[in-house]
N, CA, C and O atoms as a Maestro MAE file, in Angstrom:
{
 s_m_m2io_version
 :::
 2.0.0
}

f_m_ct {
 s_m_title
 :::
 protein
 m_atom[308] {
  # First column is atom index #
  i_m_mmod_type
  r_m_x_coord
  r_m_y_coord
  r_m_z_coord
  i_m_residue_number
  s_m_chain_name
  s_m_pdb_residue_name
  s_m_pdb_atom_name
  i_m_atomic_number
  :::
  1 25 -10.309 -5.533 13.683 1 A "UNK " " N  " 7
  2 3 -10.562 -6.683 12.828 1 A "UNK " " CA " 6
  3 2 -10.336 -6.294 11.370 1 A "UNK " " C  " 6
  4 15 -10.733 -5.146 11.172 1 A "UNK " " O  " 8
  5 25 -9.911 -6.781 10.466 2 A "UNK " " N  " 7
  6 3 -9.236 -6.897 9.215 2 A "UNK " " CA " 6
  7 2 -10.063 -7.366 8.304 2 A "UNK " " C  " 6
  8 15 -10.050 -8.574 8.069 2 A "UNK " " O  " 8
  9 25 -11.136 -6.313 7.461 3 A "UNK " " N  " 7
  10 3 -11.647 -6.595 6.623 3 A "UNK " " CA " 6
  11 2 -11.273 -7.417 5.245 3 A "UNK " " C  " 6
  12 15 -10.383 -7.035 4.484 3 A "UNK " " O  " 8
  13 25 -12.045 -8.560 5.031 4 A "UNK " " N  " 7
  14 3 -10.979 -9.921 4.186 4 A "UNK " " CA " 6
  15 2 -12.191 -8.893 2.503 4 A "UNK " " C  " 6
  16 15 -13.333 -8.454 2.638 4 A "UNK " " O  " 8
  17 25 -11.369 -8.855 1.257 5 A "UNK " " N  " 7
  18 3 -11.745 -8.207 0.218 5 A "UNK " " CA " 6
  19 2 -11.746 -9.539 -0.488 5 A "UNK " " C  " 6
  20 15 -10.789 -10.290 -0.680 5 A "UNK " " O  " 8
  21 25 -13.420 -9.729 -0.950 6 A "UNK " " N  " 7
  22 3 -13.837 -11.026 -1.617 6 A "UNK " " CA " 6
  23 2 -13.022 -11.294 -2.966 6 A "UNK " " C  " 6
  24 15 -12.692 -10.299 -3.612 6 A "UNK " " O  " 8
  25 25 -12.683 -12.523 -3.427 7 A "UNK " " N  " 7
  26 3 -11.611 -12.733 -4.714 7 A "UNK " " CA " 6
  27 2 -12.552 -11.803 -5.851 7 A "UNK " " C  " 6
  28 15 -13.303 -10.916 -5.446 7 A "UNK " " O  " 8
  29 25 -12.476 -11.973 -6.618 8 A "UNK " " N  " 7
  30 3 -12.635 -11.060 -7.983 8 A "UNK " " CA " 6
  31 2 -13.144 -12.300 -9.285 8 A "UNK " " C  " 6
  32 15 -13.434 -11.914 -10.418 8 A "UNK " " O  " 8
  33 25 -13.177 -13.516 -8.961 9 A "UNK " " N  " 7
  34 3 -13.175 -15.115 -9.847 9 A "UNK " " CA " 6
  35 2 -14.717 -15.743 -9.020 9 A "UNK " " C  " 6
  36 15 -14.604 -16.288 -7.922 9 A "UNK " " O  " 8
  37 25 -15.869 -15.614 -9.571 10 A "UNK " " N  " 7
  38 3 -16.733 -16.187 -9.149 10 A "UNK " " CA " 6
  39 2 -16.242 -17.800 -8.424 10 A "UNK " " C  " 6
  40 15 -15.466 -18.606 -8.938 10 A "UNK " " O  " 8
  41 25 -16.905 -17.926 -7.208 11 A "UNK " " N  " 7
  42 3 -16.290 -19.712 -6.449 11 A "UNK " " CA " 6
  43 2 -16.851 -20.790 -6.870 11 A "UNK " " C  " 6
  44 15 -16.188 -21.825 -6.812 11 A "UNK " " O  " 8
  45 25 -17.794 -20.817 -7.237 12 A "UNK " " N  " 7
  46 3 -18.536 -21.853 -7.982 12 A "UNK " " CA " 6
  47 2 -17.672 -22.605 -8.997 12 A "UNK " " C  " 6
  48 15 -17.490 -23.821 -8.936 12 A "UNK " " O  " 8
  49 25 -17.068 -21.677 -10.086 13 A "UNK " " N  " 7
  50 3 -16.060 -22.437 -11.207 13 A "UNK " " CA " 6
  51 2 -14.543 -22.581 -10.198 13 A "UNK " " C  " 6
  52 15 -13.765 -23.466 -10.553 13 A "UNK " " O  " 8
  53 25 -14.273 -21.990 -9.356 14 A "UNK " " N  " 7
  54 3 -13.203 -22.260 -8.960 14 A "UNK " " CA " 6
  55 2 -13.211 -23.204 -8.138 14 A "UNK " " C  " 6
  56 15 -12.155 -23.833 -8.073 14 A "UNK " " O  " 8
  57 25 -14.311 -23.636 -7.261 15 A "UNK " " N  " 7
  58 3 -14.656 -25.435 -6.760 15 A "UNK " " CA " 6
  59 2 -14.688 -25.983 -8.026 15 A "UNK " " C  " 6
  60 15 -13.645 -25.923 -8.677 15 A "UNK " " O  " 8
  61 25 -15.636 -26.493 -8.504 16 A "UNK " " N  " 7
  62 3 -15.545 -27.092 -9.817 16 A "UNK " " CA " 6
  63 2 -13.847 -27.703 -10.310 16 A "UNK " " C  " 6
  64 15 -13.488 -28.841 -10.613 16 A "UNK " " O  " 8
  65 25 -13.255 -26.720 -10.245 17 A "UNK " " N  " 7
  66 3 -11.421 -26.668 -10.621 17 A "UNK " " CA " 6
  67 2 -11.189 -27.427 -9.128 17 A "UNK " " C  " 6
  68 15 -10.613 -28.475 -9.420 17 A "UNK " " O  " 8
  69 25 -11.300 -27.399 -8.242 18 A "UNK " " N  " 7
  70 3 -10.956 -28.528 -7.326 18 A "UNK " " CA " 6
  71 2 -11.680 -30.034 -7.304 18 A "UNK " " C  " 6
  72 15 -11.117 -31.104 -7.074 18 A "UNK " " O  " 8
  73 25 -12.861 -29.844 -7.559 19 A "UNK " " N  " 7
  74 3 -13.445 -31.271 -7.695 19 A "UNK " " CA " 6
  75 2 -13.180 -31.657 -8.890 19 A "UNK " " C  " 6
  76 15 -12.875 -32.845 -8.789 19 A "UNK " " O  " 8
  77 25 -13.110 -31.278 -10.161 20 A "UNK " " N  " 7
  78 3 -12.435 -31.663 -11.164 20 A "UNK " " CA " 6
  79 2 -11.029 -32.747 -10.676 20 A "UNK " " C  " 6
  80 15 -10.869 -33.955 -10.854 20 A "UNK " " O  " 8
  81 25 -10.078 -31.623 -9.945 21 A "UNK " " N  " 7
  82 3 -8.636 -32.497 -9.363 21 A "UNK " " CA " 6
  83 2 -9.348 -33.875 -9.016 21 A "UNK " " C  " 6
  84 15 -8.791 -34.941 -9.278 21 A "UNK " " O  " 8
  85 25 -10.660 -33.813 -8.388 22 A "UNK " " N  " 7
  86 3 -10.653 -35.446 -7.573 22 A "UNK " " CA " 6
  87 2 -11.450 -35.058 -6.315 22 A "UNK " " C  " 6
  88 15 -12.217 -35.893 -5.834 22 A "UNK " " O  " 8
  89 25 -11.320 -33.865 -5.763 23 A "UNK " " N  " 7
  90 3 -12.174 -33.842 -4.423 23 A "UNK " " CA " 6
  91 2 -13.526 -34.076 -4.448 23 A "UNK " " C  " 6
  92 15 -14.070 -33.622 -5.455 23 A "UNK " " O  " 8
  93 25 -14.249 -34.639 -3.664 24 A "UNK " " N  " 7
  94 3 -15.446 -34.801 -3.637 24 A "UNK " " CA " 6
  95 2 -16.432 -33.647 -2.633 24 A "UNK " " C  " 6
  96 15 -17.655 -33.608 -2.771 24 A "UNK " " O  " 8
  97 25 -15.874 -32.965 -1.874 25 A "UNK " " N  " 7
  98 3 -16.506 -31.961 -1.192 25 A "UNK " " CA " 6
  99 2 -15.132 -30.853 -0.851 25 A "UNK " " C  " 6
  100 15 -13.990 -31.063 -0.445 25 A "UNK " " O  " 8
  101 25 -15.753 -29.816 -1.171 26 A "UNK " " N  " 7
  102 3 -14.817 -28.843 -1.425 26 A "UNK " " CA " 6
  103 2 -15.561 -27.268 -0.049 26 A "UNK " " C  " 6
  104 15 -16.653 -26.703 -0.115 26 A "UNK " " O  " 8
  105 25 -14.515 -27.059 0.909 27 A "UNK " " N  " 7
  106 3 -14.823 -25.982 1.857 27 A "UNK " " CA " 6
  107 2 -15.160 -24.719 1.722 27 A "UNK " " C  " 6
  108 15 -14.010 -24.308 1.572 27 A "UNK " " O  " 8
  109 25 -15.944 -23.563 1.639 28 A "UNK " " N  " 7
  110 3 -15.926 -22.642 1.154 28 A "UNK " " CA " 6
  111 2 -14.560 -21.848 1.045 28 A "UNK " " C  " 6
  112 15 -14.219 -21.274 0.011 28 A "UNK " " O  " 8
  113 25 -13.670 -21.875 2.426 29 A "UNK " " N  " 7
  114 3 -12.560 -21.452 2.308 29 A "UNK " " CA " 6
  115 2 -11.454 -21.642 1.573 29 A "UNK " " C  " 6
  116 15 -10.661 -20.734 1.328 29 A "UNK " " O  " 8
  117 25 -11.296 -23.117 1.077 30 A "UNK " " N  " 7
  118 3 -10.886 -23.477 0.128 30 A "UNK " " CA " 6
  119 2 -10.961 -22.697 -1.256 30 A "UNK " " C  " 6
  120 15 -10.109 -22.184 -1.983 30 A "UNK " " O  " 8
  121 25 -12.393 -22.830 -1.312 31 A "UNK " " N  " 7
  122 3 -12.388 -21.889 -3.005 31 A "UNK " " CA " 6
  123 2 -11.813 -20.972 -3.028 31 A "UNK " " C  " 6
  124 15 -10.899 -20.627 -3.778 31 A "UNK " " O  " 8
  125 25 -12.666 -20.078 -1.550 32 A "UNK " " N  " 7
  126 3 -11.729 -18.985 -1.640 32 A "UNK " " CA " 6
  127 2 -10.141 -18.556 -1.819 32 A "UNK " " C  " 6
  128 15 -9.771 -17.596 -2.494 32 A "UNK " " O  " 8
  129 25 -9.263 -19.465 -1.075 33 A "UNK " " N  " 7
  130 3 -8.286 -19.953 -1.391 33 A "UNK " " CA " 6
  131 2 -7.829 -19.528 -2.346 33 A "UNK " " C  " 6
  132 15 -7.053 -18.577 -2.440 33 A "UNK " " O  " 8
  133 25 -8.337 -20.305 -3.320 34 A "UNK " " N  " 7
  134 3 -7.610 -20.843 -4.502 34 A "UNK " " CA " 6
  135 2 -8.214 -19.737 -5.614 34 A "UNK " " C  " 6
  136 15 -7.546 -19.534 -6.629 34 A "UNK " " O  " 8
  137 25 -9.264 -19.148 -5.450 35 A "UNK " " N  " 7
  138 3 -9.406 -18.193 -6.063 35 A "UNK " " CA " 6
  139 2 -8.866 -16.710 -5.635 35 A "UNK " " C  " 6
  140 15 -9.180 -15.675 -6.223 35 A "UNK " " O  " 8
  141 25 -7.896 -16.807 -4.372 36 A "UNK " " N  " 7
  142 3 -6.747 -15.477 -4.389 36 A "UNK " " CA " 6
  143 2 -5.459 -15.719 -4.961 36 A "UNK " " C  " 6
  144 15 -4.662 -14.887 -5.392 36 A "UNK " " O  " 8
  145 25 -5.320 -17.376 -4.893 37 A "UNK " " N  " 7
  146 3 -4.369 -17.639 -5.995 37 A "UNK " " CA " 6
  147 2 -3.730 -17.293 -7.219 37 A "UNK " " C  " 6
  148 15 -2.779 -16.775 -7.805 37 A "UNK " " O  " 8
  149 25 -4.980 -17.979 -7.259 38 A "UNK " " N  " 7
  150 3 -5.581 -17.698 -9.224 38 A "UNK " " CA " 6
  151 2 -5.788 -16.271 -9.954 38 A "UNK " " C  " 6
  152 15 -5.799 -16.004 -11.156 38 A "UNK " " O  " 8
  153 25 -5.950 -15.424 -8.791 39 A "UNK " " N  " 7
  154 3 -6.073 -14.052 -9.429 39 A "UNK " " CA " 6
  155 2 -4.694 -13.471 -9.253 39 A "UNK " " C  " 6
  156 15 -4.350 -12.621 -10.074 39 A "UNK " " O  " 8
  157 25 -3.769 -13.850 -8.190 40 A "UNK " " N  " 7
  158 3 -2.185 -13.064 -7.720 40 A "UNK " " CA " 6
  159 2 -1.738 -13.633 -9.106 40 A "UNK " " C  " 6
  160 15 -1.239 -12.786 -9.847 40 A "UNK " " O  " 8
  161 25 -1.826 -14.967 -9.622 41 A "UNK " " N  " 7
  162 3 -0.874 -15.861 -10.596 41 A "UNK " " CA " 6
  163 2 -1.678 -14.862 -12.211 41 A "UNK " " C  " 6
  164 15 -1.152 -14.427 -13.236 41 A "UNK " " O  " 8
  165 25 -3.110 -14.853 -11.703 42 A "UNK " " N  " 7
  166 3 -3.220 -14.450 -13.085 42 A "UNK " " CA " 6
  167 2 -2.897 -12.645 -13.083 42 A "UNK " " C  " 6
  168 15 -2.343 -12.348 -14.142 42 A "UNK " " O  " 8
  169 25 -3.033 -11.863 -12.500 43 A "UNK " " N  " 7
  170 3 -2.206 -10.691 -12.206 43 A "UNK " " CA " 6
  171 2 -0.472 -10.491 -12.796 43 A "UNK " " C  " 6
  172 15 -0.012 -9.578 -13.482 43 A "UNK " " O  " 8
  173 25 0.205 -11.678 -12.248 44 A "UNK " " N  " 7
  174 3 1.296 -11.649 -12.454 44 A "UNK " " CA " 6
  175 2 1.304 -11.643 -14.190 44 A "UNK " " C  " 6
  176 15 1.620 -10.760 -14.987 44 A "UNK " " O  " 8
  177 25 0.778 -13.133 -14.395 45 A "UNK " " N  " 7
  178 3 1.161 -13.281 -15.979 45 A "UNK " " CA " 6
  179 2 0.304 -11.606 -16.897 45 A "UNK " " C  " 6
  180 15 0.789 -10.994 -17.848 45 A "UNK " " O  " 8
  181 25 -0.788 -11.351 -16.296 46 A "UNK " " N  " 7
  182 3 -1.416 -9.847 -17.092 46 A "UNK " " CA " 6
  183 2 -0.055 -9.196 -17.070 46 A "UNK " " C  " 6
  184 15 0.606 -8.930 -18.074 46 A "UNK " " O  " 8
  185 25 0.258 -8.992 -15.948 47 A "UNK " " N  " 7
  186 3 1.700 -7.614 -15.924 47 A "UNK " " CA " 6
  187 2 2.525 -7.602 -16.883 47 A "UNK " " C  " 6
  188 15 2.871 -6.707 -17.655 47 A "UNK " " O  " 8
  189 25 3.010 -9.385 -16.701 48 A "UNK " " N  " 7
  190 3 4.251 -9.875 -17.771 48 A "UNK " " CA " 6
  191 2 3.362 -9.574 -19.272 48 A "UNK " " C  " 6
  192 15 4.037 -9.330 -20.272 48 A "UNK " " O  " 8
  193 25 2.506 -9.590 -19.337 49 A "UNK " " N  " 7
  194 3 1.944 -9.602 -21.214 49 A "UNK " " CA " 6
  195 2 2.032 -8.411 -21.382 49 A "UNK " " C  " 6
  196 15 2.616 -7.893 -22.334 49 A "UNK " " O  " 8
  197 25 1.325 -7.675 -20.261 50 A "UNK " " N  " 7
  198 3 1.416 -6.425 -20.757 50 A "UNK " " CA " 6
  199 2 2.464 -5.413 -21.373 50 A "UNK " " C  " 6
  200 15 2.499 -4.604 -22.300 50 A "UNK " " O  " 8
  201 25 3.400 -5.937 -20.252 51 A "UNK " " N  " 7
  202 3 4.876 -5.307 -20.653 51 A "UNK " " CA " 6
  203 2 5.435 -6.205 -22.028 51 A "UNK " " C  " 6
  204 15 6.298 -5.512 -22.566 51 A "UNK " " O  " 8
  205 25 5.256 -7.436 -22.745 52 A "UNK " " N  " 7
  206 3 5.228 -7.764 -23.830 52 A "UNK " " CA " 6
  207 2 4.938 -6.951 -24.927 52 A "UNK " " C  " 6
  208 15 5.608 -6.589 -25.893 52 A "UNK " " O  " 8
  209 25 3.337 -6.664 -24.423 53 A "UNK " " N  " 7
  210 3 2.593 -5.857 -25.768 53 A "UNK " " CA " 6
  211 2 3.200 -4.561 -26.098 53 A "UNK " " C  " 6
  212 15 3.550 -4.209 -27.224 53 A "UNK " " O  " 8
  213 25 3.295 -3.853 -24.960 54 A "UNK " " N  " 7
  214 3 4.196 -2.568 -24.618 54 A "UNK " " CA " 6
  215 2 5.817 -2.486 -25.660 54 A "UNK " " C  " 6
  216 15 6.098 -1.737 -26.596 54 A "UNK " " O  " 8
  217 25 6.544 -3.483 -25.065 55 A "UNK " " N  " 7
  218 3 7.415 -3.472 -25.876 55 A "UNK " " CA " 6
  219 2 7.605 -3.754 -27.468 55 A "UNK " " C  " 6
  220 15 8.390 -3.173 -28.218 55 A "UNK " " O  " 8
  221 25 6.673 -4.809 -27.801 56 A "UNK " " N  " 7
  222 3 6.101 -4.351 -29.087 56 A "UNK " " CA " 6
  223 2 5.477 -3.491 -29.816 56 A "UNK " " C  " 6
  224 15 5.103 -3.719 -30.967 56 A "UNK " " O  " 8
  225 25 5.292 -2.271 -29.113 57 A "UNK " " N  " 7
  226 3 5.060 -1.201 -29.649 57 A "UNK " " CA " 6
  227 2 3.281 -1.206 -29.581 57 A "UNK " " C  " 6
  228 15 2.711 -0.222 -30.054 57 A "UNK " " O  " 8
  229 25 2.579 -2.154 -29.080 58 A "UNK " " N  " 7
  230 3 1.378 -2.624 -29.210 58 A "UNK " " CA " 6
  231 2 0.623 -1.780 -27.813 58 A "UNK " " C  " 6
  232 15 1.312 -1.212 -26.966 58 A "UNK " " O  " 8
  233 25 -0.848 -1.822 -27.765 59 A "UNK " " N  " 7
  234 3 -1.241 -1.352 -26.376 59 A "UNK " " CA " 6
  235 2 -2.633 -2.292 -26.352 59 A "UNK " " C  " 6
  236 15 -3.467 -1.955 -25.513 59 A "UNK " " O  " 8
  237 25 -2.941 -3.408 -27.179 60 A "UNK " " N  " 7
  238 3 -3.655 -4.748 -27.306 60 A "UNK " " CA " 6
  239 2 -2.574 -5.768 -26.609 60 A "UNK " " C  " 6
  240 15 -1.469 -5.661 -27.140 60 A "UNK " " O  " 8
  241 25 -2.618 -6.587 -25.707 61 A "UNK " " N  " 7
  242 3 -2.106 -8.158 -25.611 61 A "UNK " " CA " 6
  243 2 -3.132 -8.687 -25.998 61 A "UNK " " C  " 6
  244 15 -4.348 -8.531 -26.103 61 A "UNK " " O  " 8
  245 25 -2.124 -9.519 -26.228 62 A "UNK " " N  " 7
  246 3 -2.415 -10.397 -27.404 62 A "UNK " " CA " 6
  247 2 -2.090 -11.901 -26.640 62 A "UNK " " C  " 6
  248 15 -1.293 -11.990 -25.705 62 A "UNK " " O  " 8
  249 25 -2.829 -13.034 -27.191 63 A "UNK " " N  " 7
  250 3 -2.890 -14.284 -26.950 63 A "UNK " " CA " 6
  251 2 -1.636 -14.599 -26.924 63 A "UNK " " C  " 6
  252 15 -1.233 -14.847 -25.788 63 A "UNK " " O  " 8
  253 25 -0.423 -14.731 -28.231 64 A "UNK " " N  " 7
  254 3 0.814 -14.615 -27.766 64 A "UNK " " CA " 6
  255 2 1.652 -14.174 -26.716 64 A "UNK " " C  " 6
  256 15 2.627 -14.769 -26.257 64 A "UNK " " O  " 8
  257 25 1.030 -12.701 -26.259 65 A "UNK " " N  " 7
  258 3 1.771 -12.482 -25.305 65 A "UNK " " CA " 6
  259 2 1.239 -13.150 -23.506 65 A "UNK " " C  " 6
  260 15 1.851 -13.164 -22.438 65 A "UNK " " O  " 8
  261 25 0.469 -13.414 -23.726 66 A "UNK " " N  " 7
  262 3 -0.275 -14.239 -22.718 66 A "UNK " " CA " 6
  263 2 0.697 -16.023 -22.350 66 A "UNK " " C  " 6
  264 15 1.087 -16.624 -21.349 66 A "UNK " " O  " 8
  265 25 0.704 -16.235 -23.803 67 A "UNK " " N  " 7
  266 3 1.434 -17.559 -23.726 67 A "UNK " " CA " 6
  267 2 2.846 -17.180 -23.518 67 A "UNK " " C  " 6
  268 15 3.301 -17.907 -22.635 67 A "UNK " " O  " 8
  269 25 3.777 -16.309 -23.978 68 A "UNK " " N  " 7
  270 3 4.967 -15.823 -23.855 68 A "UNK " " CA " 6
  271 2 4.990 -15.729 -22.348 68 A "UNK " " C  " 6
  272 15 5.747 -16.463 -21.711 68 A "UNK " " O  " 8
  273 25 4.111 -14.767 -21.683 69 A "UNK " " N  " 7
  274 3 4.697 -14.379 -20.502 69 A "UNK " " CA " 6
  275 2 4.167 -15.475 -19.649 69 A "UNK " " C  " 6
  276 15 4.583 -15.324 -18.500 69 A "UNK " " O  " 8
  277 25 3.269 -16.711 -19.799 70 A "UNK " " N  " 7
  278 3 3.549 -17.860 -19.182 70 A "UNK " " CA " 6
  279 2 4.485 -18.562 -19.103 70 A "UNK " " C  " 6
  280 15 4.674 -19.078 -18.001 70 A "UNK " " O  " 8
  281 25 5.236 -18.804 -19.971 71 A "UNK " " N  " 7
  282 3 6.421 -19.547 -20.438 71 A "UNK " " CA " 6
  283 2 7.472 -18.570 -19.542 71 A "UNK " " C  " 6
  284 15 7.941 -19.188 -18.587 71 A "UNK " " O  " 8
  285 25 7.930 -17.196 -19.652 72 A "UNK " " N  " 7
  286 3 8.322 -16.449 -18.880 72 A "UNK " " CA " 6
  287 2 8.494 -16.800 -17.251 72 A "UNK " " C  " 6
  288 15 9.497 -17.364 -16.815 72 A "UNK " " O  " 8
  289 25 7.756 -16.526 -16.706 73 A "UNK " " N  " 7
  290 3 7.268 -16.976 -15.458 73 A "UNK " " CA " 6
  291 2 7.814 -17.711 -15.122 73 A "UNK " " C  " 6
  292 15 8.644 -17.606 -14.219 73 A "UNK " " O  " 8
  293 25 7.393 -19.244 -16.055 74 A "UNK " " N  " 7
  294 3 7.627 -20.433 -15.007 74 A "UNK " " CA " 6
  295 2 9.480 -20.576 -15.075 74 A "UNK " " C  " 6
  296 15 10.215 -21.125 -14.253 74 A "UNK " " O  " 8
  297 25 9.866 -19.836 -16.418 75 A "UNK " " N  " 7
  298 3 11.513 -20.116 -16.603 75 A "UNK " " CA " 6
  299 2 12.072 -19.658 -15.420 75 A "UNK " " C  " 6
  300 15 12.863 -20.243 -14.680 75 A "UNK " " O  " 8
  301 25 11.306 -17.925 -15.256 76 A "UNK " " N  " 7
  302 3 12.456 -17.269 -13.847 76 A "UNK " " CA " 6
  303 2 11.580 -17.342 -12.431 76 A "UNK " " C  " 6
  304 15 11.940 -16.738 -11.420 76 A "UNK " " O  " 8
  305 25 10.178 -18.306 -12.510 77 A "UNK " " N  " 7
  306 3 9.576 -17.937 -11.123 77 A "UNK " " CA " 6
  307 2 10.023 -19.244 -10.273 77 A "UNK " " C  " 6
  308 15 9.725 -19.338 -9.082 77 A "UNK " " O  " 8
  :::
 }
 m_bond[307] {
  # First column is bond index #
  i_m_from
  i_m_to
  i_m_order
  :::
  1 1 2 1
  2 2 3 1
  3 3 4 2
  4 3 5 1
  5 5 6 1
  6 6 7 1
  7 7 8 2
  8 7 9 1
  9 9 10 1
  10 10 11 1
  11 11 12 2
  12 11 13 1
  13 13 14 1
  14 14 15 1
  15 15 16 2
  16 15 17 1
  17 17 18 1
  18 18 19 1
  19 19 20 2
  20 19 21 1
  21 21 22 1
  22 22 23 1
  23 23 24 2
  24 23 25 1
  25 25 26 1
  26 26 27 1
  27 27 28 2
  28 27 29 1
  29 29 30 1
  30 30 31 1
  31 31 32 2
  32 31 33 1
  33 33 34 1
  34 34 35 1
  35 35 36 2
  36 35 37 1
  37 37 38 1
  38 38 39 1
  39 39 40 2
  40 39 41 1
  41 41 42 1
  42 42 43 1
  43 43 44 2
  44 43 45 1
  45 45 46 1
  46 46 47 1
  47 47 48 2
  48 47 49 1
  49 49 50 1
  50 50 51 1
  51 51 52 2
  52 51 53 1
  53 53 54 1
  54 54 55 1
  55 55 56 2
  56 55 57 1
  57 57 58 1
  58 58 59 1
  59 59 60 2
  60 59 61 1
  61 61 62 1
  62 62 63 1
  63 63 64 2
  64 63 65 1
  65 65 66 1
  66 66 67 1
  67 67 68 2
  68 67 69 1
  69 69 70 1
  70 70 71 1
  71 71 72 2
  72 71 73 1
  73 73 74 1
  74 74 75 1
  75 75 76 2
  76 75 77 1
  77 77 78 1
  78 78 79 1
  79 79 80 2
  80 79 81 1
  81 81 82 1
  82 82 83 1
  83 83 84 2
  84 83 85 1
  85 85 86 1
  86 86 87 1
  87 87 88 2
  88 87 89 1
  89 89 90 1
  90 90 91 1
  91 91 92 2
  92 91 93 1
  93 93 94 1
  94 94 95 1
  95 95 96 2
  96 95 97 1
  97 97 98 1
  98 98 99 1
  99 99 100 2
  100 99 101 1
  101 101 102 1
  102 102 103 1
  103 103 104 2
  104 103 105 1
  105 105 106 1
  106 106 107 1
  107 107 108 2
  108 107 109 1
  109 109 110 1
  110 110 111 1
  111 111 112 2
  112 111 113 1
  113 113 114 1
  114 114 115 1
  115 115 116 2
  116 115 117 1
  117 117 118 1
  118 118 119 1
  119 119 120 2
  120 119 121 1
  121 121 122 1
  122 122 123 1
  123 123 124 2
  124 123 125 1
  125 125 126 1
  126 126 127 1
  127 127 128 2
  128 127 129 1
  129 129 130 1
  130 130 131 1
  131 131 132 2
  132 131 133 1
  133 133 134 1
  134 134 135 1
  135 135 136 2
  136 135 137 1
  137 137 138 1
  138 138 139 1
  139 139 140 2
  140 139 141 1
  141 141 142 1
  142 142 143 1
  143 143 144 2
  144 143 145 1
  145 145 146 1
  146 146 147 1
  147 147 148 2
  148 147 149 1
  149 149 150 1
  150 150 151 1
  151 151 152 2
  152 151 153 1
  153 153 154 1
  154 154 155 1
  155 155 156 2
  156 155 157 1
  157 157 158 1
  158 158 159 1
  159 159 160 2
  160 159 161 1
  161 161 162 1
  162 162 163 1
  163 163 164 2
  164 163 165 1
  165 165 166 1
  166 166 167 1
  167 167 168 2
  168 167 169 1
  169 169 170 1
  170 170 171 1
  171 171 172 2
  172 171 173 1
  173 173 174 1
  174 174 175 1
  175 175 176 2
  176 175 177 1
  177 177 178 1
  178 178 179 1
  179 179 180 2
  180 179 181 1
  181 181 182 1
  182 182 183 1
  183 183 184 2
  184 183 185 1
  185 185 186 1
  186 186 187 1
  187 187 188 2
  188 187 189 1
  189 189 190 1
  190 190 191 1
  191 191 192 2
  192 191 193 1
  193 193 194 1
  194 194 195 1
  195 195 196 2
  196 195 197 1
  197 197 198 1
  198 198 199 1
  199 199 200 2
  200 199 201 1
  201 201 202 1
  202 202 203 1
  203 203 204 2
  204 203 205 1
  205 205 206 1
  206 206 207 1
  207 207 208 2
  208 207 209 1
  209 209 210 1
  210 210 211 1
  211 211 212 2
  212 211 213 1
  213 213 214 1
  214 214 215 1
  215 215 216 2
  216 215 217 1
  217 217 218 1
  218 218 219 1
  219 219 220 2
  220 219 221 1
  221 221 222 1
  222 222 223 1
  223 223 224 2
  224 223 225 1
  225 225 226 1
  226 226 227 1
  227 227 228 2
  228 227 229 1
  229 229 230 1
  230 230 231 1
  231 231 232 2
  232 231 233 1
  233 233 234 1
  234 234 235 1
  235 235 236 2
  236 235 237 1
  237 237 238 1
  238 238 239 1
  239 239 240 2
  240 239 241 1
  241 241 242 1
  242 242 243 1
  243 243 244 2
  244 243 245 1
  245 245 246 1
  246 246 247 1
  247 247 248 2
  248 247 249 1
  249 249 250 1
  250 250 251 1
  251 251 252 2
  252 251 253 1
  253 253 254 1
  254 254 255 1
  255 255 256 2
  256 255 257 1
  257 257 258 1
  258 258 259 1
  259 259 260 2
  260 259 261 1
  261 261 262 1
  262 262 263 1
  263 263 264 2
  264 263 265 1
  265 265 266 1
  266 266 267 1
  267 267 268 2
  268 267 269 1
  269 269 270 1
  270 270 271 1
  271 271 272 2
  272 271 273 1
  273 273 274 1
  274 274 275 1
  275 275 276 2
  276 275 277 1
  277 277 278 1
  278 278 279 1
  279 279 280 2
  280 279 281 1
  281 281 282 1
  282 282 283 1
  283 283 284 2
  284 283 285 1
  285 285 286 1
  286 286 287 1
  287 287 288 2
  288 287 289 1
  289 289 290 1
  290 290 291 1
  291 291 292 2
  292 291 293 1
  293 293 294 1
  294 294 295 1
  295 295 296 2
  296 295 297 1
  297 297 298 1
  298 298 299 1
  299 299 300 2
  300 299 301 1
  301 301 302 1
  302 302 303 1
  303 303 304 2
  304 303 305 1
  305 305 306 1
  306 306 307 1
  307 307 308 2
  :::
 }
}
């Protein structure tokens, strides 16, 4: 059996982010869900900033590079 490694994004705010959309009852699995999502997507964009800051000679990211490597992403993902 295949030990499942709990998300890393408390579920409480990450339901919330689904009932927000409109749902009115939200599954535990669901959150969970969406909070392995949310951490692969937010992983990705960390990597992309990081390598931003990096190349700026920087070893802080920075809010810019956060928004840069969003914009990034969605151009080549």
């Amino acid at each position: 059996m295949t030990q499942q490694v709990p998300p890393v994004l408390p579920l409480a705010p990450v339901e919330r982010i689904i009932r927000k959309a409109g749902a009115e009852r939200v599954a535990e699995d669901a959150g969970v869900e969406l909070a392995k999502v949310l951490e692969d997507y937010g992983l990705e964009v960390s990597r992309e900033a990081m390598n931003l800051a990096k190349h700026a000679g920087r070893t802080t990211v920075k809010e810019e590079d956060i928004r840069l490597a969003v914009s990034r992403i969605k151009k080549f993902g």
